[in-house]
N, C-alpha and C positions, 0 to 999 in steps of 0.2 A: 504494500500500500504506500503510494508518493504521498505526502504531504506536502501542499504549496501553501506558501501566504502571498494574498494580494493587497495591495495598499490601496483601500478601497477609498480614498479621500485622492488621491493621486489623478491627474487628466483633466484636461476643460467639462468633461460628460458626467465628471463626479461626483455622488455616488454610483449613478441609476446603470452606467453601463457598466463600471465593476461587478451590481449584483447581478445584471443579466445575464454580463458574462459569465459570473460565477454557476449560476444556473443554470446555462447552458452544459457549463465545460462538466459539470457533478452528473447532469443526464449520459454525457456520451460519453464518459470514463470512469467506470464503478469501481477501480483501484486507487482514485484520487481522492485524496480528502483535503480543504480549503479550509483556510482562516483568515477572515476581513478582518483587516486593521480600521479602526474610526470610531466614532463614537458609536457606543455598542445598541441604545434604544433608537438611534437613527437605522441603523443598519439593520436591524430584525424587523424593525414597522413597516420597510422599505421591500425588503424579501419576503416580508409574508403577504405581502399585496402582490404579487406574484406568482408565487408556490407557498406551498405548506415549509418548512424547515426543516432539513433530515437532520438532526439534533447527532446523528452520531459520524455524520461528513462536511457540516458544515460548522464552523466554530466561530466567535467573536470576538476578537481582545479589544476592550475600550483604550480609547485613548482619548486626549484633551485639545491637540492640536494640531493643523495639518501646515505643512509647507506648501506657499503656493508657487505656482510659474514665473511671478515678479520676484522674490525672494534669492538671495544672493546664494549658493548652494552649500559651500563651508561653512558659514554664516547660521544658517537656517541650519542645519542640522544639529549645530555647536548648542545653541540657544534652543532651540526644537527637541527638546532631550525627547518629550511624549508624543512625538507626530506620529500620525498613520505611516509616514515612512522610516524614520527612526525606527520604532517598535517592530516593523516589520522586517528591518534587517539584524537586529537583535534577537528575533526567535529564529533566525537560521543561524549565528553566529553562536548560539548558545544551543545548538543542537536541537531544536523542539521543531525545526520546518524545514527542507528540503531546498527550497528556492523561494526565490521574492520576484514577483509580478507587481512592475510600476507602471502606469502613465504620466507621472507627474514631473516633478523637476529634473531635467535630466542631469547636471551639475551636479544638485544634491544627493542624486541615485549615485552617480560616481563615487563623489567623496564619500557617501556612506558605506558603500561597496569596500573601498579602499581600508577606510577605517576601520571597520567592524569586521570585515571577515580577511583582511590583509590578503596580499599579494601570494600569489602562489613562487615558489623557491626560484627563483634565476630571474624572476619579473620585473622588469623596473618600473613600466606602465602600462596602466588595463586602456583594452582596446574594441569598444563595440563593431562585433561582425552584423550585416547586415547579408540579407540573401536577397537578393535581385534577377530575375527574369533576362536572360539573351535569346539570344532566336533560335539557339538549338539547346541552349541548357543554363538553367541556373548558377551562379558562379558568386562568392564571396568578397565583398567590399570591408576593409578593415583599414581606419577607423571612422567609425561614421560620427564621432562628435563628441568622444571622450576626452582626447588629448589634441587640441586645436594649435600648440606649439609644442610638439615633439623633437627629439632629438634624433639623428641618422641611427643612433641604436636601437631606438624604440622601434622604428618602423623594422628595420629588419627582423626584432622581433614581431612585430606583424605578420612580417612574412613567415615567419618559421607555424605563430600561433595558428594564423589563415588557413595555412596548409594542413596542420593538425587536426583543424576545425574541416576541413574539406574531404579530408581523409575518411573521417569519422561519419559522419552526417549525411555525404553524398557521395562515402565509399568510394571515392578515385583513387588508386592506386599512388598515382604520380601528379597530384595537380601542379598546374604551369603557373606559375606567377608573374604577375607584372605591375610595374612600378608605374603608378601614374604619373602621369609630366605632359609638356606642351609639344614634347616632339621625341620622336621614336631613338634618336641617333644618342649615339652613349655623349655624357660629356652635356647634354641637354638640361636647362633648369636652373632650380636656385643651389644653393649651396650646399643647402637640406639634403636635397632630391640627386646631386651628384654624388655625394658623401655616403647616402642610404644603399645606391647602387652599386658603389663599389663595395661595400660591404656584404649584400645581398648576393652579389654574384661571386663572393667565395664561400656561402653557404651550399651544403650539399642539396640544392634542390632543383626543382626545373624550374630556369627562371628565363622568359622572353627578352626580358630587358625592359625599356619604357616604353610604355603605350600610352594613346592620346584617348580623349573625350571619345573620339570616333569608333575606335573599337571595342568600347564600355560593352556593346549591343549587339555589334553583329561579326565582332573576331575577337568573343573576349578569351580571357586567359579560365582560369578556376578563381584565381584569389588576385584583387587590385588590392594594390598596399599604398595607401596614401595620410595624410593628416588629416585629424578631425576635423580639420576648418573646411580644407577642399569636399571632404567627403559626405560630412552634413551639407555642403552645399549643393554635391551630386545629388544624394539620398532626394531634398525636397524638390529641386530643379525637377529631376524624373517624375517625380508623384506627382507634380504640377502638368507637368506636359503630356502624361497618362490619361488624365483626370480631361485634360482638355482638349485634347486628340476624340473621347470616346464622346464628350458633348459638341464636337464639332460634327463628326461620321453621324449623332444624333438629327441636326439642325438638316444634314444635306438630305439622309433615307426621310426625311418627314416632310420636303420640303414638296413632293408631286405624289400623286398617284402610284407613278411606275415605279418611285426609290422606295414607295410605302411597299408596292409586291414585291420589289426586289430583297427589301428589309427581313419581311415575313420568309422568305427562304434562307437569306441568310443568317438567321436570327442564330441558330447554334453556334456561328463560327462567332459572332459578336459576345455570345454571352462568353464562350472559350478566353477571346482575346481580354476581357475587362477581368474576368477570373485572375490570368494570369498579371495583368499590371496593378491588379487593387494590391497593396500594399497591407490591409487588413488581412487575408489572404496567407500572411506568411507571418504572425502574430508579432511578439515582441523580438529585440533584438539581444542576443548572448552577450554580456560585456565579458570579454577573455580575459584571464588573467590572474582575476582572483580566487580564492581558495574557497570558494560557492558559488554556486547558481546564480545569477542572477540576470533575468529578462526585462530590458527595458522598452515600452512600449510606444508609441508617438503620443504626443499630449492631447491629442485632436480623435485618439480611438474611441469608436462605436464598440459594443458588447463583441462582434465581432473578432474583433483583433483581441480582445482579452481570453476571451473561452480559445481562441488559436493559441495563445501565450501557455495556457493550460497546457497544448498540446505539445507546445516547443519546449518546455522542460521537463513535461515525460521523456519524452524521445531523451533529451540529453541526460536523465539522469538515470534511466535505464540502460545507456551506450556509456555513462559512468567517464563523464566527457573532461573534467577536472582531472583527474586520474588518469587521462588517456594523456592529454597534454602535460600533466607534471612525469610520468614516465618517458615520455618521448623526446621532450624538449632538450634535453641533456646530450643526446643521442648527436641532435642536429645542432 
């Protein structure tokens, strides 16, 4: 039996799509048991307008304060001793829960990560993996928004954690890595990005070398290795132009008759295509590094993307994914 805690005060949708999601995720996985962080008589008033309460998989721990998205994230935490998100990285830090499911500050998820359940052995800094959609296969971005000024070590570890993380999850034997920059040719970039690659490429791995924005999508590698700044700024760039790509092909199938019958025939491959670019779809993201679980979610998730968050640290802590990476990493 997994046990996760969700920070149920965490996300702009918060409480009502933490309990949805929670309810969701307890329907479709009878080996999971949850425990919502937040104030305790908000959160059962809230679930039992919904479902009835499975009293022996769903759990409560009150708390008094929540951090919110304006909130400075060192800061908020330090001060925030009882938040829904403190508290809930304290019941995995202290053994009592498995992972921690956030939408809320992502800053604060970091440095509470860091703090409370510390760096796993050789680590210098944790690195949110994201999984993102190419035209023939899914392939890992690391870091999507943890460490926004990294150092040339950290990213190589990227690449090592990336690959571990690729290994594991999407079972590649040998994932290819590539270092993100403005141009392919070695010698390309800032100081950061020339320094990371010579380092990277005396690592035992398959490494392409640097690739551009262009090949993010339709020549990607397994694993982009770049800075949290660039990479948060991929990560929402894509959601953006996903999001507006499917309301555009909306605006043209609606706009006659014919693209209306064309629409209706096509309608499978459409619903296929939005599947795979909804970003809900592939739940919260892995932040690598530290010595626990820990899924962080977009601040903007629907029940959706949380009950999938469910799903993404079964899978990881069934594949026992911490453990895979602190044995391996030494290796490479």
């Amino acid at each position: 039996m997994h046990h996760f805690v969700i920070d149920a005060m965490g996300g702009d949708n918060a409480p009502d799509c933490n309990i949805l999601g929670a309810k969701i995720a307890l329907e479709k996985y009878p080996d999971v048991r949850l425990t919502l962080t937040g104030p305790e008589t908000e959160l059962r008033a809230a679930y039992a307008k919904i479902a009835p309460i499975p009293e022996e998989r769903l759990h409560f721990y009150n708390t008094t304060q929540v951090i919110t998205m304006e909130d400075k994230g060192t800061e908020a935490v330090r001060k925030k001793k009882d938040s829904s998100l403190s508290r809930a990285f304290d019941l995995v830090a202290d053994g009592k829960a498995d992972a921690v499911i956030s939408a809320g500050n992502t800053a604060a998820c970091v440095f509470a990560a860091t703090l409370k359940l510390r760096l796993l052995p050789k680590i210098e800094r944790v690195g949110i993996a994201c999984i993102l959609p190419g035209s023939h296969k899914q392939f890992v971005l690391i870091d999507a928004g943890a460490n926004t000024d990294p150092r040339p070590s950290h990213l190589a570890q990227y690449a090592v954690m990336g690959v571990l993380f690729s290994k594991l999850i999407h079972e590649i034997d040998e994932p290819e890595v590539g270092l993100m920059n403005v141009g392919t040719e070695e010698g390309k970039g800032t100081d950061l990005t020339r320094e990371a690659y010579d380092r990277i490429k005396k690592l035992p791995l398959r490494f392409r070398g640097n690739i551009e924005g262009r090949d993010l999508y339709e020549n990607s590698v397994d694993v982009v290795v770049t800075d949290g700044f660039t990479g948060n700024v991929i990560l929402k760039t894509s959601e953006s132009i996903a999001s507006a790509m499917m309301r555009w092909i909306k605006q043209e199938i609606t706009s006659s008759a014919i693209t209306k019958l064309g629409a209706i025939l096509a309608k499978p491959a459409f619903l296929k295509v939005k599947q795979r670019t909804d970003y809900e779809e592939y739940g919260g993201m892995p932040l690598l590094g530290v010595d626990g679980l820990c899924l962080i979610a977009h601040g903007s998730s629907s029940h959706r993307s949380i009950h999938n968050s469910v799903r993404v640290a079964r899978l990881a802590a069934e594949k026992q994914l911490n453990k895979f990476i602190s044995e391996h990493i030494s290796q490479i």
